[in-house]
Every structure is written in structure tokens, then in C-alpha cells.
C-alpha positions as CSV (number, residue, x, y, z in Angstrom):
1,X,19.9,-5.4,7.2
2,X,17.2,-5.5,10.0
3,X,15.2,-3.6,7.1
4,X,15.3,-6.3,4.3
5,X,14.6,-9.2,7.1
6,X,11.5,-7.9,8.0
7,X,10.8,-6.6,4.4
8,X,11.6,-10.1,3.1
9,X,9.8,-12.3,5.7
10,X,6.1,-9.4,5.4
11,X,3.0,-10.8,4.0
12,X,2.6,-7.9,1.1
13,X,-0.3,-5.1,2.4
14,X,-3.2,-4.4,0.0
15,X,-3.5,-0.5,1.3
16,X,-1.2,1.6,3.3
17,X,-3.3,4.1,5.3
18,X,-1.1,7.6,6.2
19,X,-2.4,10.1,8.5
20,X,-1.7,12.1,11.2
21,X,-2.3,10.4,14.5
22,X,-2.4,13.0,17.6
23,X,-2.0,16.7,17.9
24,X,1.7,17.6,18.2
25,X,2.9,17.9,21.9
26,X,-0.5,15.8,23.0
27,X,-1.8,12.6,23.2
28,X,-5.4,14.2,21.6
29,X,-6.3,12.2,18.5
30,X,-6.8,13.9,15.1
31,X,-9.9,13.9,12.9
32,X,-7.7,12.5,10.6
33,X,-7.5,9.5,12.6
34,X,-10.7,9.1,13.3
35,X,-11.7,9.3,9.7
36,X,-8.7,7.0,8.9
37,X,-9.8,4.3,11.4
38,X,-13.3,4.4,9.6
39,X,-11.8,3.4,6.4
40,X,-9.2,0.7,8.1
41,X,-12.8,-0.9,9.3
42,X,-14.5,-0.7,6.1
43,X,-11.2,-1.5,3.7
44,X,-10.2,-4.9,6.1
45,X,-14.1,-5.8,6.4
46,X,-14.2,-6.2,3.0
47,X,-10.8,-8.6,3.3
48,X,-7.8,-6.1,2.4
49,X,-4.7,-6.2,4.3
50,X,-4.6,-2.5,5.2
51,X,-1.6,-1.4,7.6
52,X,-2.9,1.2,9.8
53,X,-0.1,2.9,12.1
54,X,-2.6,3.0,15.6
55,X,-3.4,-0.6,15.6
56,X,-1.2,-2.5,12.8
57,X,2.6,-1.0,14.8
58,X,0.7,-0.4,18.5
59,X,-1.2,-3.9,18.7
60,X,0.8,-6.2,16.0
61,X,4.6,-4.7,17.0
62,X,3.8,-3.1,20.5
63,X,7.8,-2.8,22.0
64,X,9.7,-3.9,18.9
65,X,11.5,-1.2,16.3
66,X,8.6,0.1,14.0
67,X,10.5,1.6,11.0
68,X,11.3,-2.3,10.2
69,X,7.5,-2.7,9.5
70,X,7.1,0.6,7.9
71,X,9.4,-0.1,5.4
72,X,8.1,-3.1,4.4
73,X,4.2,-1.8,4.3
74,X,5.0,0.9,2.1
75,X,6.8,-1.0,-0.6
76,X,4.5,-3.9,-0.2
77,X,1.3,-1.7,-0.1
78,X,-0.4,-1.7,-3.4
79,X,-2.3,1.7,-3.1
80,X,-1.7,4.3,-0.4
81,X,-4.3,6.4,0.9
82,X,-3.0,9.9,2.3
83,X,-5.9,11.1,4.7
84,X,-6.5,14.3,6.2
85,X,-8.5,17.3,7.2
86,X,-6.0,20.3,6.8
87,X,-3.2,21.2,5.0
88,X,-1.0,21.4,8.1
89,X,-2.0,17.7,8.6
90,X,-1.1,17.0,5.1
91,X,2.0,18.8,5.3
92,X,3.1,17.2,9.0
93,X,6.8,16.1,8.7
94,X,5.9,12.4,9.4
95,X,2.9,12.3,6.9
96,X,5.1,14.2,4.2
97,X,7.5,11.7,4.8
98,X,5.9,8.9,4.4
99,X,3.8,10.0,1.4
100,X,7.2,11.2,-0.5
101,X,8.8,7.8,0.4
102,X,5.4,6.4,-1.5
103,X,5.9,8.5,-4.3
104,X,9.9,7.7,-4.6
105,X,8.3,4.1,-5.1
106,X,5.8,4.7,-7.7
107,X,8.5,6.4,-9.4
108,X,9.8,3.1,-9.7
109,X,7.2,1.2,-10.1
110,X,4.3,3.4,-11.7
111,X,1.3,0.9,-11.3
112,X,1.5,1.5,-7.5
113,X,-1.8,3.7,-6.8
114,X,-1.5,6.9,-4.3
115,X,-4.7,8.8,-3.4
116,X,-5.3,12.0,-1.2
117,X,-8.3,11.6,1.0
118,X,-9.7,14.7,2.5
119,X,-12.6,16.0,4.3
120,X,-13.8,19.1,6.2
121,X,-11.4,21.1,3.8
122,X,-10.9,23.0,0.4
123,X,-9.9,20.5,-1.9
124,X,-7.7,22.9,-3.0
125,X,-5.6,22.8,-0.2
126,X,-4.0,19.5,-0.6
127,X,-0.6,20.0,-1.2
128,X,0.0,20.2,-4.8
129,X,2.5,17.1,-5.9
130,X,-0.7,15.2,-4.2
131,X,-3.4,17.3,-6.2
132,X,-1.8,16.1,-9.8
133,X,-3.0,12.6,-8.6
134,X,-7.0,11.2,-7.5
135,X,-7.9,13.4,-5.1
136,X,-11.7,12.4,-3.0
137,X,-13.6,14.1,-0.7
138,X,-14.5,11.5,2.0
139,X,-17.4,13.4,2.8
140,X,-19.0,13.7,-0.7
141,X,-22.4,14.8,-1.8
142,X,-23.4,11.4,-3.4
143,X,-21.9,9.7,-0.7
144,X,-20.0,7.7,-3.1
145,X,-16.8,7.7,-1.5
146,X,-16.3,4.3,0.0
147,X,-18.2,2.5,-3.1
148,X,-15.5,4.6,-5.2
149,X,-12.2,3.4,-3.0
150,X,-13.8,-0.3,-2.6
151,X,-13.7,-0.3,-6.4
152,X,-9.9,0.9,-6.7
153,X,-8.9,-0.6,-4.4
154,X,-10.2,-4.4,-6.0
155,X,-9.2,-3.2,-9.6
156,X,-5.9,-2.8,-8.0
157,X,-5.1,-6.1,-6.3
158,X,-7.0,-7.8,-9.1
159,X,-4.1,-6.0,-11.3
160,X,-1.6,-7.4,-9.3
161,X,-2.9,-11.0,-9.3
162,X,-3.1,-11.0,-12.9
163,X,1.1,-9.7,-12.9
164,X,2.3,-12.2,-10.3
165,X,0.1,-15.0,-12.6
166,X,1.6,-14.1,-15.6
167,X,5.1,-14.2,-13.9
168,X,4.6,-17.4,-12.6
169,X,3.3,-18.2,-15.9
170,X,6.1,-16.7,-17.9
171,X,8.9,-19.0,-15.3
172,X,7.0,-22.4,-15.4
173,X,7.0,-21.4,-19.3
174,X,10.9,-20.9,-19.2
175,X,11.2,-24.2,-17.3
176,X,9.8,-26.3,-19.8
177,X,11.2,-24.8,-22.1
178,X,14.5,-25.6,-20.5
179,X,13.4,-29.0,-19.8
180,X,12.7,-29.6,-23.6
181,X,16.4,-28.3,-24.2
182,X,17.4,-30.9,-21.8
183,X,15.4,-33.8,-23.3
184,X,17.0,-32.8,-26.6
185,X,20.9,-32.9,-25.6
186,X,19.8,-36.6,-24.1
187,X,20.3,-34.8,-20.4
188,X,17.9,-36.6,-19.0
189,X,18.3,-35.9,-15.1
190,X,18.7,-32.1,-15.8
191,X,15.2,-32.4,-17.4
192,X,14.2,-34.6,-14.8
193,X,15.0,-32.0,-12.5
194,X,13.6,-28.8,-14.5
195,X,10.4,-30.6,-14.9
């Protein structure tokens, strides 16, 4: 219950950042995290609403139950980013978790977008139900990489505008079109109503 309450009441995330945090056993941050911070700065300076575990759950929900909020970011989230720099990181129960509960989503809902993000590694390494999707090496040669997620990222919540407008579109259609049914059996308060 406490899942859908918080699910229900969560302005919907643009971008759900996974990573790993800290070394296992430590409180030593990754490079994953510091590479996953970089693009937090970059995605929410250009005015996405990115969740990003080390500030989003320690600085928004510091002392409350955090899978609430996890929940709700990952079925909200539009596009998930999967970042790392090994494929231990990649593989790390939490990150696996949370990028196979993405996965189970898109399942659902294909148009959802999940990208692996990797640097300071073989490409090849990414675990493999993550390589049959956009793979992009944070650190490429053209330095491209942030013009290249800016882009998806937009196209993507652009997308999604455009399917909540035609939804509201397609309801205020079926109003009036109820309204007119209304009008037409002389039901002139249900119409009132509708309209």
C-alpha cells in the first residue's frame, strides 16, 4: 500500500540514473558515481527531473523508507541510464536489480528507453541482456556523448508529451461526444455536466 501512496502522490522522473554507489564493505565512492553525478549535473541543468540515489533518497528522503521512492522513480522514469566502469559494477546485486525491475517495465510498456553507459571498460563487457540495447561509451573519441543523451533524452519526453496530449485529447473528445448524446436524448443537465 505504502508503495502505491507514494507511487501515486510522485511527480513522474524524466531519467532514472542506476549505478553503483560505494565499494562493498566501505564507504569509498565508485567511479561509477562520480561519473553518474556528472551526468545528474548536466541532465537536471538542462531541466530534467533525474532521480539520482546519492542526493535524490539521501537529501530529498534522508530517514524515511527509500524503496517507497524507488518504486515510484523507476516506473515513472521515462529513460534509465545504467552507468558503470566494470562488469562487476554492472553485475552488482543492487544495480542488476534495479536495471531488471526496468526491463520488467519496458516489457510492459516498450516505449520506455534503457541505456548502458560505460567508461574506462571493453564495451564488450556489459552484461549481455544490456548489450542488445544502446550501449555509449561516456568517454568517446568525438566527445559526443552528452550531446548524444541530451538528444534522447528530449526526443523522449517530447514523445511522452505528445501521448499524454493525445490522451487528454482523445477523453475531452469522448466527452463531447457524450455531451452531444446528451443534448440529443433532451438530458440537458447530464450534458450540462459532461460539458
Amino acid at each position: 500500500q505504502e508503495l502505491v501512496r507514494v507511487a501515486a502522490q510522485t511527480e513522474p522522473y524524466d531519467v532514472f540514473i542506476c549505478f553503483k554507489d560505494t565499494y562493498d564493505g566501505t564507504n569509498k565512492r565508485t567511479p561509477d558515481s562520480y561519473a553518474a553525478q556528472e551526468i545528474y549535473m548536466f541532465l537536471t541543468e538542462k531541466g530534467y527531473r533525474v532521480f539520482f540515489s546519492r542526493i535524490t533518497l539521501k537529501e530529498e528522503h534522508l530517514g524515511q523508507e527509500w524503496e517507497p521512492y524507488i518504486y515510484a522513480a523507476l516506473n515513472t522514469a521515462r529513460v534509465m541510464l545504467v552507468v558503470g566502469t566494470s562488469k562487476e559494477h554492472f553485475n552488482s546485486p543492487w544495480v542488476k536489480n534495479e536495471w531488471n525491475r526496468f526491463r520488467a517495465i519496458r516489457r510492459k510498456d516498450p516505449t520506455k528507453v534503457l541505456l548502458a553507459c560505460y567508461q574506462d571498460m571493453d564495451g564488450r563487457d556489459i552484461p549481455e541482456e544490456l548489450q542488445v540495447l544502446e550501449t555509449h561509451n561516456i568517454k568517446d573519441s568525438d566527445g559526443g556523448f552528452y550531446s548524444n543523451l541530451n538528444y534522447i533524452v528530449s526526443r523522449e519526453c517530447r514523445r511522452q508529451k505528445k501521448l499524454i496530449s493525445a490522451g487528454t485529447q482523445a477523453t475531452a473528445d469522448n466527452y463531447v461526444t457524450r455531451a452531444y448524446q446528451a443534448l440529443e436524448d433532451k438530458d440537458f443537465k447530464k450534458a450540462d455536466q459532461l460539458l
